[in-house]
N, C-alpha and C positions, 0 to 999 in steps of 0.2 A: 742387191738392189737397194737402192735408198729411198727413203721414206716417201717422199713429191712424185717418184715413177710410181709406185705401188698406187697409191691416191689418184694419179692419172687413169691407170691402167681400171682403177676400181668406178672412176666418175666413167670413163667411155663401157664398161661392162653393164652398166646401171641405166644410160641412157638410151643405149641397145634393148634391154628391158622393156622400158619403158615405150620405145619407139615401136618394139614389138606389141604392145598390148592396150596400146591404143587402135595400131592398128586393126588387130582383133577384135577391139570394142566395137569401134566405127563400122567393122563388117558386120558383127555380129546385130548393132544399129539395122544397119539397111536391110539384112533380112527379115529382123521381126519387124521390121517395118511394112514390108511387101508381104509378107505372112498376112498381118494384120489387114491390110490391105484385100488382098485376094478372099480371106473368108468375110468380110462386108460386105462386099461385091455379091459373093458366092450367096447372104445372107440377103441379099436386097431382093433374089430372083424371085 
């Protein structure tokens, strides 16, 4: 393999990454989000 495939193959593993753990973030966002949400509520009663 030569040097420019290795660097391809290494930027699209890295971006995958990344694409994964944003997503995860974003989810992880919207839970405590509704979390936080629902005991306010729960706390308003």
């Amino acid at each position: 393999m030569s040097q420019p495939q290795l660097q391809l193959l290494f930027n699209r593993k890295i971006s995958k990454i990344l694409q994964i753990l944003k997503t995860i973030i974003s989810v992880k966002k919207i839970t405590f989000y509704n979390d936080f949400r629902t005991t306010y509520y729960l706390g308003l009663d």
